[in-house]
C-alpha positions in Angstrom: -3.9 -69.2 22.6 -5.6 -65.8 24.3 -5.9 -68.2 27.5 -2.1 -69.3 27.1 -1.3 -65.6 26.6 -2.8 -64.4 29.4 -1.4 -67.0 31.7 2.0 -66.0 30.6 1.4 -62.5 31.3 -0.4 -63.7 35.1 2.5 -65.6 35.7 5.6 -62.8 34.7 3.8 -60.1 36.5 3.5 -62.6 39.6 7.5 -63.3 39.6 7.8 -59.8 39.2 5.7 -58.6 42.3 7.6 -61.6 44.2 10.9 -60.5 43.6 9.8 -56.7 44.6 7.7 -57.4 48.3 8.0 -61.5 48.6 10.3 -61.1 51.9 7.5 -58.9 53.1 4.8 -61.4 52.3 7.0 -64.2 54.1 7.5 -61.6 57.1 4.3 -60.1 57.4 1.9 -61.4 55.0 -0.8 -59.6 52.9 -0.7 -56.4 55.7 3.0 -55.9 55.1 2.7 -56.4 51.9 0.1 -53.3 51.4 2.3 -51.5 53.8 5.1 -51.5 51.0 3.4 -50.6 49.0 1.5 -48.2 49.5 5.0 -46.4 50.8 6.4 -47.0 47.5 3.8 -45.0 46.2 3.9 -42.5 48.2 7.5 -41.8 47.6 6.8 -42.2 44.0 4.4 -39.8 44.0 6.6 -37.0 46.4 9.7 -37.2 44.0 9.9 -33.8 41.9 9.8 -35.3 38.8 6.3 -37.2 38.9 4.8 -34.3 41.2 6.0 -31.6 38.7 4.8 -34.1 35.4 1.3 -34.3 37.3 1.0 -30.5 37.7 2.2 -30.3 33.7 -0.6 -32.8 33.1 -3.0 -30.9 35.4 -2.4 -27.5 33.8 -2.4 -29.3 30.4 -6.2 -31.0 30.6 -7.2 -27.3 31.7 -5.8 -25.8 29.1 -6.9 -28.4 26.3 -10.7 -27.7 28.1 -10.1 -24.0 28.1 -9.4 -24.8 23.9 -12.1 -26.9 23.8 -14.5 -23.9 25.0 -12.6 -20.9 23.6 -11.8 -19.9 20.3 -8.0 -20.6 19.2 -5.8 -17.7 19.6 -4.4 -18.2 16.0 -7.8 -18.0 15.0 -8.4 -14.7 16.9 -9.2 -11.5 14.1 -8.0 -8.3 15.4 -10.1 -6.3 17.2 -11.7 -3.5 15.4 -10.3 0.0 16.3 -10.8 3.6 15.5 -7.4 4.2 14.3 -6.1 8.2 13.8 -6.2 9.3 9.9 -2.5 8.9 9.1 -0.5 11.2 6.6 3.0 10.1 5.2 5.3 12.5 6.8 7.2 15.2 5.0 10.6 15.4 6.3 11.5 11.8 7.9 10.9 8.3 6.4 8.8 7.2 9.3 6.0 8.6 11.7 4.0 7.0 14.6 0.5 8.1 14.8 1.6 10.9 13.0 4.7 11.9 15.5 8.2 12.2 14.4 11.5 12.3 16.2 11.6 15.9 17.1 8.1 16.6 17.5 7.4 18.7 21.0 5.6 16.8 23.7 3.0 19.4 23.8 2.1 18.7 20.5 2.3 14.9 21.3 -0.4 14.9 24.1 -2.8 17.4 21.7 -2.7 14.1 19.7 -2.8 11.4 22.2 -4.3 12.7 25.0 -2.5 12.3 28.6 -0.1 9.3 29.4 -1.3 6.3 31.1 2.0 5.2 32.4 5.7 5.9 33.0 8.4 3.7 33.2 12.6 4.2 32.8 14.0 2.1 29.8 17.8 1.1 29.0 18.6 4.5 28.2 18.6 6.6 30.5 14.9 8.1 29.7 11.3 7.7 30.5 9.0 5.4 28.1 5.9 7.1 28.3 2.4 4.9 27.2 -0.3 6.1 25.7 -3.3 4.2 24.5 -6.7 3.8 25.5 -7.5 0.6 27.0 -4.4 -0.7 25.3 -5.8 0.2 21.9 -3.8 2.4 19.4 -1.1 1.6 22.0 2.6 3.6 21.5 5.1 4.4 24.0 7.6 7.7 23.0 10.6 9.6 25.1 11.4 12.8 25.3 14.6 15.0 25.6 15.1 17.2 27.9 13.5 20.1 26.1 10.9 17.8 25.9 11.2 16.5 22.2 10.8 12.8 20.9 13.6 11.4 20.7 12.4 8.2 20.6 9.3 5.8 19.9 7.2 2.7 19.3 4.3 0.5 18.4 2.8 -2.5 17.9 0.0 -1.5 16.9 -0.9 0.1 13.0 0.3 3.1 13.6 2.6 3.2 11.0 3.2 5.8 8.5 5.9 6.0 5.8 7.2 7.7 3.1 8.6 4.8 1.5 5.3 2.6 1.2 6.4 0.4 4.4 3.6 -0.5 6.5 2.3 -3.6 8.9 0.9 -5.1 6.3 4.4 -5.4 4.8 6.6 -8.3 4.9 9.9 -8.8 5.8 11.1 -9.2 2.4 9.2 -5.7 1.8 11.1 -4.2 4.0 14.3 -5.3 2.9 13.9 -4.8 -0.6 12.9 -0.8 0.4 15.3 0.0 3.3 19.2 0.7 3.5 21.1 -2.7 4.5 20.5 -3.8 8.0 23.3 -3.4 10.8 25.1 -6.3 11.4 26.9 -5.2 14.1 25.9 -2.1 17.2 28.9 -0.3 18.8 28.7 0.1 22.2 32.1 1.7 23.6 34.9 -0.4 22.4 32.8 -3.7 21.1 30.8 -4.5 18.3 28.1 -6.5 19.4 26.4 -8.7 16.6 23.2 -8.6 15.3 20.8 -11.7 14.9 20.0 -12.7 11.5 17.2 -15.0 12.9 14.4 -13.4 11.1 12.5 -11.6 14.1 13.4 -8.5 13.6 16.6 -6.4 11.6 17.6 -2.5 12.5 18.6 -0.2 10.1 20.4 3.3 10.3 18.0 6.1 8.7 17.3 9.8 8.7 20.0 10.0 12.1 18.1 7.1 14.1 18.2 3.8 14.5 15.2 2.2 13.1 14.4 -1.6 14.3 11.0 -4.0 12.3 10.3 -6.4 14.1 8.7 -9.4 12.4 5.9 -12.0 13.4 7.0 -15.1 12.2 3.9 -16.8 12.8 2.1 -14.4 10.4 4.0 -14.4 7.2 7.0 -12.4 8.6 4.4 -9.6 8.8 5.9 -6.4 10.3 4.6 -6.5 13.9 6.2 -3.4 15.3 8.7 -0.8 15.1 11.2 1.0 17.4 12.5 4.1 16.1 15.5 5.8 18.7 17.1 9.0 17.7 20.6 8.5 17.0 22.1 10.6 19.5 19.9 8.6 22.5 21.4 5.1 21.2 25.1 6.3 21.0 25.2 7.8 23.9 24.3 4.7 25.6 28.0 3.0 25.5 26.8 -0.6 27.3 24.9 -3.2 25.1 23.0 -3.9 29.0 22.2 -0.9 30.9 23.7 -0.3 34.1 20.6 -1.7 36.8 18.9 0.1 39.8 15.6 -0.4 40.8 14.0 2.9 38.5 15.1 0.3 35.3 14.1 -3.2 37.4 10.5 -1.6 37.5 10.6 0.1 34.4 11.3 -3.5 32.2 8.7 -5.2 34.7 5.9 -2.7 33.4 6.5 -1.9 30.1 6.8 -6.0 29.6 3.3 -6.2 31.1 2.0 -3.3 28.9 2.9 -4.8 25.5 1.5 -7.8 26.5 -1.7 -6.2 26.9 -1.4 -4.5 23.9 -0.6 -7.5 22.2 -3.7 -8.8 23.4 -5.9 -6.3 22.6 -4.3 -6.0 19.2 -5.9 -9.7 19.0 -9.0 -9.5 20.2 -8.3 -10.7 23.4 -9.1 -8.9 26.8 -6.7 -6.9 28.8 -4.7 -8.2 31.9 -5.1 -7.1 35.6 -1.5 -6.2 37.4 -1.2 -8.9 39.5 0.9 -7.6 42.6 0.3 -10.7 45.4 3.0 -12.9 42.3 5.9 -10.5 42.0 7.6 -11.1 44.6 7.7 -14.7 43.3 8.5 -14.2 39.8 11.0 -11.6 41.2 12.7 -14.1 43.5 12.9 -16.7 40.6 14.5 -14.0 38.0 16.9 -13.2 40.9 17.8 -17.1 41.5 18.5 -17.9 37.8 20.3 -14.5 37.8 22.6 -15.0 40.6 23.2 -18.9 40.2 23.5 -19.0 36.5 20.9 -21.2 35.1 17.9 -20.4 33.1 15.0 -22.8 33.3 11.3 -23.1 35.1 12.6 -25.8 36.9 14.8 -23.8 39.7 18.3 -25.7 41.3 15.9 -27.4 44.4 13.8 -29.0 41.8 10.7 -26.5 41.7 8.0 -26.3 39.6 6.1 -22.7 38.9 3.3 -24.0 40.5 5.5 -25.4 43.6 7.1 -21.4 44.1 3.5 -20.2 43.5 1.9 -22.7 46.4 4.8 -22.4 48.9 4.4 -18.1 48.4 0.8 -19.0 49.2 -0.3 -17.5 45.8 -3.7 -19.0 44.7 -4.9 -20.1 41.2 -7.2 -22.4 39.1 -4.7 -22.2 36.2 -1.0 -20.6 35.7 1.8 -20.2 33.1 5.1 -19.3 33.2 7.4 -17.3 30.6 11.0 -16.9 30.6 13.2 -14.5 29.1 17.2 -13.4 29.2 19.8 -11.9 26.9 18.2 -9.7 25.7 18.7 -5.8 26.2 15.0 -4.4 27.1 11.3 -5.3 27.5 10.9 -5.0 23.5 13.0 -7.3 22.4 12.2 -10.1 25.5 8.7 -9.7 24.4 8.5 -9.5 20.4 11.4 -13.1 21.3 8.8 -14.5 23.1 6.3 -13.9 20.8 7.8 -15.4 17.9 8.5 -18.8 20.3 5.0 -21.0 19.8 4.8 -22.1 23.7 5.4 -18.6 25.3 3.2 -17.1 22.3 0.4 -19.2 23.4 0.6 -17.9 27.0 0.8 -14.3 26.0 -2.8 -14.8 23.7 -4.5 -17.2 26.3 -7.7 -16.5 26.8 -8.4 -18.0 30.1 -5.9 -16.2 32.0 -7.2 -13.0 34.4 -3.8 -11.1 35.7 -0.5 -11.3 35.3 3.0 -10.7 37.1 6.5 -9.9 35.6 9.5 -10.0 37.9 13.0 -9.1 36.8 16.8 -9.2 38.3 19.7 -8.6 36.8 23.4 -11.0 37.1 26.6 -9.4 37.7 27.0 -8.6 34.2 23.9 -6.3 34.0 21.8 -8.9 31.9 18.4 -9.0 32.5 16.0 -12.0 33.4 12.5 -11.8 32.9 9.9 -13.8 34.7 6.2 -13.7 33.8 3.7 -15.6 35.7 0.2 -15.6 33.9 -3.0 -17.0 36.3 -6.6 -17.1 36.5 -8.5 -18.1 40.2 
């Protein structure tokens, strides 16, 4: 029967291949044949959606060897740091490495030491970083007297006088706090807030004060953005008005909680990688400008076809996307709670990375990380 069977199959795959190049084995035999072939193949092999599955493949057996030879990132422990002695504070619910909204930046930098970075944020104002190498990482504004007026952290930093900290859940949180906002004001619209679980923002002490949650870790409390009151009111747009001070600012302030994020699990710390952004950049402004939002752009382009054409080398690449969402903060902790993008923030295997962003004619931001290793 396995004889029969096997003749069967012989003699359906014959037809088959007769039917395809039998006019070329009449016209031109066994060479013409090949010929047909092998140009079959070829156009096979050029159309974007095999040469774009045979790069996924590509990247995928690296990354599955990269697994094989690494720990896993959920696996990862935090890296051991020599956290600040932290005191609940007196007059507000909430302090950051011991720095409350009002503090003077004097004061601050006594603490912290001098700022690693400075980039402009949605409103108006200067996120200045502080950490060192990424570790006990926060980022805090300042008036123009030179008082906090706003801050954050992903890191545990956290202080409260109500018992919250990151080892809270988000049920912990709920059950302490005020209700959450369902709604933020911005000039004449209420714009509503997700109930999705990442992350709820609550109004306290005159500020706005946002957990964010990682959903891959118990809804643990992962960060926390505190912005004085006055700051977020004054800003009367849900997306900030763009220039090229805010298109830098988002771009570096997404890279820095990256790093944070990856130092906070173990992992090592990112180089800048400048030779990408233009490419990430042009990718942001193409989704942007033509309306769509995928990796894939409108001529049928991989990541690693924009990378290769912008003459961009590397052994291994990733890409993350991001839009809708108001600043750096809330694109990242999104992506962060989104298994595939998570994954390429905690790699291991990755060296640099590049974060491009444009902006569409209604001021919303599109974010564009490319991660790679040579």
């Amino acid at each position: 029967m396995s004889i029969l069977r096997n003749l069967i199959v012989l003699f359906i795959v014959g037809a088959f291949l007769w039917h395809l190049y039998g006019d070329s084995f009449e016209q031109a035999g066994f060479i013409g044949v090949y010929e047909d072939v092998r140009d079959d193949l070829h156009e096979i092999w050029e159309h974007p959606v095999v040469s774009n599955s045979v790069d996924w493949v590509k990247q995928e057996v690296q990354y599955l060897a990269d697994r094989l030879s690494d720990q896993q990132t959920e696996d990862i422990a935090p890296s051991s740091q020599e956290k600040p002695s932290l005191s609940p504070p007196s007059e507000q619910t909430f302090s950051i490495h011991n720095i409350v909204l009002g503090d003077d930046r004097n004061d601050v930098e006594d603490q912290v030491g001098e700022p690693k970075r400075t980039s402009r944020n949605e409103y108006g104002v200067d996120w200045v970083a502080y950490h060192e190498s990424y570790q006990n990482f926060i980022m805090v504004s300042y008036n123009e007297q030179d008082k906090v007026n706003a801050m954050y952290t992903n890191h545990d930093l956290l202080s409260s006088s109500n018992g919250l900290t990151f080892a809270s859940t988000r049920d912990e949180v709920l059950s302490v706090m005020p209700k959450p906002l369902k709604a933020l004001r911005k000039g004449l619209i209420n714009y509503q807030i997700q109930d999705n679980g990442e992350f709820n923002m609550f109004k306290l002490d005159d500020s706005y004060v946002t957990f964010f949650y990682d959903k891959h870790q118990g809804s643990k409390v992962t960060s926390i953005l505190i912005i004085d009151e006055e700051l977020e009111e004054q800003k009367r747009k849900y997306f900030a008005e763009p220039d090229q001070q805010l298109r830098e600012g988002l771009e570096y302030v997404l890279f820095d909680l990256t790093n944070s994020t990856r130092v906070k699990f173990g992992l090592p710390a990112l180089e800048w990688n400048e030779s990408a952004r233009e490419t990430v950049r042009a990718h942001s402004e193409d989704m942007a400008e033509q309306s769509y939002f995928s990796h894939t752009n409108l001529q049928g382009q991989s990541p690693f076809d924009r990378l290769t054409e912008d003459a961009i080398s590397y052994r291994i690449a990733g890409e993350n996307l991001a839009t809708g969402q108001p600043s750096s903060i809330f694109a990242h902790e999104g992506l962060m709670n989104s298994l595939g993008h998570r994954e390429n923030k905690l790699r291991n295997g990755y060296e640099s990375l590049s974060v491009g962003v444009a902006f569409d004619k209604n001021s919303q931001p599109y974010y564009t990380e490319n991660y790679l290793a040579d």
